[in-house]
Backbone as ProteinMPNN parsed JSONL, in Angstrom:
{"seq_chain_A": "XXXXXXXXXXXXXXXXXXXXXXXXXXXXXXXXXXXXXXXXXXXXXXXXXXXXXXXXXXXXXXXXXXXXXXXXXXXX", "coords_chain_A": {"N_chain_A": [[0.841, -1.17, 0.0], [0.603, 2.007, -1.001], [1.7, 5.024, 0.813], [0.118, 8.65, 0.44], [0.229, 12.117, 0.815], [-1.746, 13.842, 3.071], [-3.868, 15.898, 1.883], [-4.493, 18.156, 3.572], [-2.574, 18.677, 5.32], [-0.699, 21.245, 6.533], [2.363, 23.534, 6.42], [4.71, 24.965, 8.843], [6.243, 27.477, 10.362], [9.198, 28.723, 11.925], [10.649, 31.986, 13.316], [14.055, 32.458, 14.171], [14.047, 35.143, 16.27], [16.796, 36.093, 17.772], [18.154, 35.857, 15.44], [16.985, 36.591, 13.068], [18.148, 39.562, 11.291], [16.187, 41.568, 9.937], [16.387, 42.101, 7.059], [13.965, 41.541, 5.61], [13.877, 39.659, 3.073], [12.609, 37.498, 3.191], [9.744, 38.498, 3.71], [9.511, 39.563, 0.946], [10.072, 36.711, -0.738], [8.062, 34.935, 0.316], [5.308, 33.112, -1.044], [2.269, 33.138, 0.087], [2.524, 35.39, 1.545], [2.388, 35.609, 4.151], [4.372, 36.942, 6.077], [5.676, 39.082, 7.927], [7.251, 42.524, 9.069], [7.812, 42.719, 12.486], [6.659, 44.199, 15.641], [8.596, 44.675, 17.672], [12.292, 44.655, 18.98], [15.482, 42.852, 18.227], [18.45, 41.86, 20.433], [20.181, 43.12, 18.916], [19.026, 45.133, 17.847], [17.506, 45.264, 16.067], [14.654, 45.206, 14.409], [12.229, 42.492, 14.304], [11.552, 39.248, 12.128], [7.691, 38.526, 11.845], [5.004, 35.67, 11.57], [2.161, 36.145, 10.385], [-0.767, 34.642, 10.37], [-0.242, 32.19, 10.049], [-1.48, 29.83, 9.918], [-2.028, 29.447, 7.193], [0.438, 28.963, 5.998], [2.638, 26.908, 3.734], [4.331, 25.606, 3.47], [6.505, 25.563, 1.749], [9.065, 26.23, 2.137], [10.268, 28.753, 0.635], [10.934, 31.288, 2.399], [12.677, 30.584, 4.322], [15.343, 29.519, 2.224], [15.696, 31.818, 1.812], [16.58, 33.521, 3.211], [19.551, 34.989, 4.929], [20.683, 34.653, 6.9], [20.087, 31.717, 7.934], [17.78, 32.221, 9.874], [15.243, 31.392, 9.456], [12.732, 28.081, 10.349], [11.2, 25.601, 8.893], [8.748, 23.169, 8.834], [6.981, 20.796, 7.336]], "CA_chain_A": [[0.0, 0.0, 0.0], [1.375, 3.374, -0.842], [0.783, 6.03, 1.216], [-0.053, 9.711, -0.048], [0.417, 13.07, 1.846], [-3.174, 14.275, 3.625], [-3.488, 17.114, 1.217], [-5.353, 19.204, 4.158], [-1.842, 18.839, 6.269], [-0.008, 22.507, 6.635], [3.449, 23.786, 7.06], [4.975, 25.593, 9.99], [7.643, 28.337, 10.119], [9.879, 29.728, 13.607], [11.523, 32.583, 12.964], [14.719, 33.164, 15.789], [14.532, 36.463, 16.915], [17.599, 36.427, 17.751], [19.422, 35.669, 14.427], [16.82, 37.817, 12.298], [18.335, 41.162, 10.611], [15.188, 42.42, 9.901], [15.956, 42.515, 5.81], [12.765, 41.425, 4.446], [13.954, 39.177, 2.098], [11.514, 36.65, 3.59], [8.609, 39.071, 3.475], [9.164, 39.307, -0.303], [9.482, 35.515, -1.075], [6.507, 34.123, 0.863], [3.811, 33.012, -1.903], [1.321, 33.586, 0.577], [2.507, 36.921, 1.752], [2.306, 35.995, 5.478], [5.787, 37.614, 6.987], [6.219, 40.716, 8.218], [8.194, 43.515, 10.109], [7.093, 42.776, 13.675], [7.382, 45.908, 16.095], [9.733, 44.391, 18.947], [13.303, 44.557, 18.543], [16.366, 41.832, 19.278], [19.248, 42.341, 20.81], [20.719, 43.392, 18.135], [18.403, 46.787, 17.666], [16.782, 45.112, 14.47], [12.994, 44.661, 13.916], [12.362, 40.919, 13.55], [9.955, 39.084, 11.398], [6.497, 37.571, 12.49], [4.597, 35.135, 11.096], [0.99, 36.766, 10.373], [-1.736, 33.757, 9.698], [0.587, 30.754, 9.901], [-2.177, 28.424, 9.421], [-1.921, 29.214, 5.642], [1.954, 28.25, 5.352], [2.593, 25.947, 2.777], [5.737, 24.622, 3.622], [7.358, 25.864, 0.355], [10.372, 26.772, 2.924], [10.767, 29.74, 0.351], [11.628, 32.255, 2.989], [14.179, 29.941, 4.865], [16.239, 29.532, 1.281], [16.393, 33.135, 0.76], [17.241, 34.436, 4.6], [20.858, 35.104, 4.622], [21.521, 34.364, 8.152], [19.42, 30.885, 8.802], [16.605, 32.77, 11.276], [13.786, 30.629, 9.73], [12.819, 26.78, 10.359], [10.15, 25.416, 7.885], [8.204, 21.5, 8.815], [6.061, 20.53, 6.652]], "C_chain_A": [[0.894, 1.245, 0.0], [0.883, 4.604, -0.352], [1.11, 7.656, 0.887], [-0.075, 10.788, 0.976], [-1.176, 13.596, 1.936], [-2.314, 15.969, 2.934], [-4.218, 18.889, 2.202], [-3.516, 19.565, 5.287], [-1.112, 20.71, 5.591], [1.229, 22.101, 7.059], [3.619, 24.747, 8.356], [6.028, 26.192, 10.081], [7.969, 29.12, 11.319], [10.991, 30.284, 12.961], [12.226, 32.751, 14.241], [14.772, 33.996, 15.74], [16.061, 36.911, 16.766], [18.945, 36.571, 16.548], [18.561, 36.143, 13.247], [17.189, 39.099, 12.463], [17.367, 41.774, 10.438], [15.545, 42.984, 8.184], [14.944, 42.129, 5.152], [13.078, 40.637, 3.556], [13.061, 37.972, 2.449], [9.85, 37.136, 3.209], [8.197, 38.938, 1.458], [9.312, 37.874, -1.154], [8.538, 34.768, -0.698], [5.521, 34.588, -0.154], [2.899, 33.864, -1.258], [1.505, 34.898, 1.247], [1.801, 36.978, 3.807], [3.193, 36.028, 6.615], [5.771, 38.679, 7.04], [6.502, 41.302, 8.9], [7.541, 42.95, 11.276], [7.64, 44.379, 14.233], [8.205, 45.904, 17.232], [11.383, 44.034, 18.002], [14.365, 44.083, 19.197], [17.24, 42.471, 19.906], [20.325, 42.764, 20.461], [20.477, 45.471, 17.225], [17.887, 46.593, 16.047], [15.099, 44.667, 15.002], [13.042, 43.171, 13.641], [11.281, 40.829, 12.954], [9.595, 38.322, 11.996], [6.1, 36.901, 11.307], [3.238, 35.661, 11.312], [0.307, 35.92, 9.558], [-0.581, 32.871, 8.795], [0.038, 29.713, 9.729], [-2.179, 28.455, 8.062], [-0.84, 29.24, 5.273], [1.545, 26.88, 4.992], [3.868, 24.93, 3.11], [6.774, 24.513, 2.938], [8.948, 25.895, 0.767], [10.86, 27.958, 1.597], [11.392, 31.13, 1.114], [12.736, 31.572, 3.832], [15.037, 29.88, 3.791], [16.689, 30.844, 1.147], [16.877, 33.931, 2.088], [18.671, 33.964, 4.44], [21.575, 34.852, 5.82], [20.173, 33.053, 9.083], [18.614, 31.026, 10.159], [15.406, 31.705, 11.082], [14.001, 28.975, 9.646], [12.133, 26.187, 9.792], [10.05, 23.716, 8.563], [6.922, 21.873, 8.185], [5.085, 19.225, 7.26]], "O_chain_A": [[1.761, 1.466, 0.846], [-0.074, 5.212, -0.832], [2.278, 8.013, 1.041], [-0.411, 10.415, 2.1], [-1.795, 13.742, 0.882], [-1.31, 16.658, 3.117], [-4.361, 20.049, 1.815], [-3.4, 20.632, 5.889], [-1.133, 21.122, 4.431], [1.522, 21.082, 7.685], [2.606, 25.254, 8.837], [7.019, 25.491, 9.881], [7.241, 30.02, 11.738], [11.907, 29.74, 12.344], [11.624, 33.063, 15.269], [15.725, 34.309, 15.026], [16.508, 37.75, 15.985], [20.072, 37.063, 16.614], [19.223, 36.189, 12.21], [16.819, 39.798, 13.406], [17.527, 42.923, 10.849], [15.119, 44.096, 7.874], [14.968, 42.378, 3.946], [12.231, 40.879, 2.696], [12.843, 37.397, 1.382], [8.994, 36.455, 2.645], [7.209, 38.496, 0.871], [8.712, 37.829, -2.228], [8.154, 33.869, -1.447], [5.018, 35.701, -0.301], [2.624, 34.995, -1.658], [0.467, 35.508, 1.505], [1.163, 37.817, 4.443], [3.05, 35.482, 7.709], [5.871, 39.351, 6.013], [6.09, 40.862, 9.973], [6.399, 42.607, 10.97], [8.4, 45.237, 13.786], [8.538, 46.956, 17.778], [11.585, 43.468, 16.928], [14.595, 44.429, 20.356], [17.042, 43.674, 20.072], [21.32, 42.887, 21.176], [21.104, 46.337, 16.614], [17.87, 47.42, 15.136], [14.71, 43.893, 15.875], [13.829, 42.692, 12.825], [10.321, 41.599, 12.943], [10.246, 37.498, 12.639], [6.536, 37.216, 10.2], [2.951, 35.701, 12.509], [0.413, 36.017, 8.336], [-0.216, 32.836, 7.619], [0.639, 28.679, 9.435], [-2.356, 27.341, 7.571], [-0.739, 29.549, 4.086], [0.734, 26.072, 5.444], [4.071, 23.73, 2.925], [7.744, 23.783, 3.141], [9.873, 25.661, -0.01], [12.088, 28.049, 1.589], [12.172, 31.897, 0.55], [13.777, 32.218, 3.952], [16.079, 30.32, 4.277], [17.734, 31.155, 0.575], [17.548, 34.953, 1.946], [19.001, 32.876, 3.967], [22.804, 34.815, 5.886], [19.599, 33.2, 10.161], [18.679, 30.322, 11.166], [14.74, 31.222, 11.997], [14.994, 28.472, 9.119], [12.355, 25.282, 10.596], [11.084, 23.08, 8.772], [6.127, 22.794, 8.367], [4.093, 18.853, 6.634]]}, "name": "protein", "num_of_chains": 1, "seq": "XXXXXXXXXXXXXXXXXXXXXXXXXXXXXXXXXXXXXXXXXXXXXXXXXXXXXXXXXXXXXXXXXXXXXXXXXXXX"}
């Protein structure tokens, strides 16, 4: 028997605080367009990004490929 992925399952994305810059290059690869600036800042004196309506991640992990300093974690 071969088994097929439950096409209702979602992905899931943790951004670290502490090792987001706050460039946006996440905001502009997410398909779904749900990353953005948050308004607390690390300990670094950068803006981090949130995840805004994480139940509609896909799991594409397109914003983990394109962050430049491994902040995000993508499971599908």
């Amino acid at each position: 028997m071969v088994k097929t992925k439950d096409k209702t399952a979602k992905g899931r994305i943790k951004i670290n605080p502490e090792l987001c810059k706050g460039c946006m290059l996440c905001t502009r690869a997410c398909p779904k367009g749900i990353i953005r600036r948050g308004d607390v800042f690390n300990c670094k004196g950068y803006y981090v990004m949130v995840c805004n309506g994480c139940e509609r991640c896909t799991g594409c992990a397109m914003c983990a490929q394109v962050c430049p300093d491994a902040a995000i974690e993508v499971w599908k």
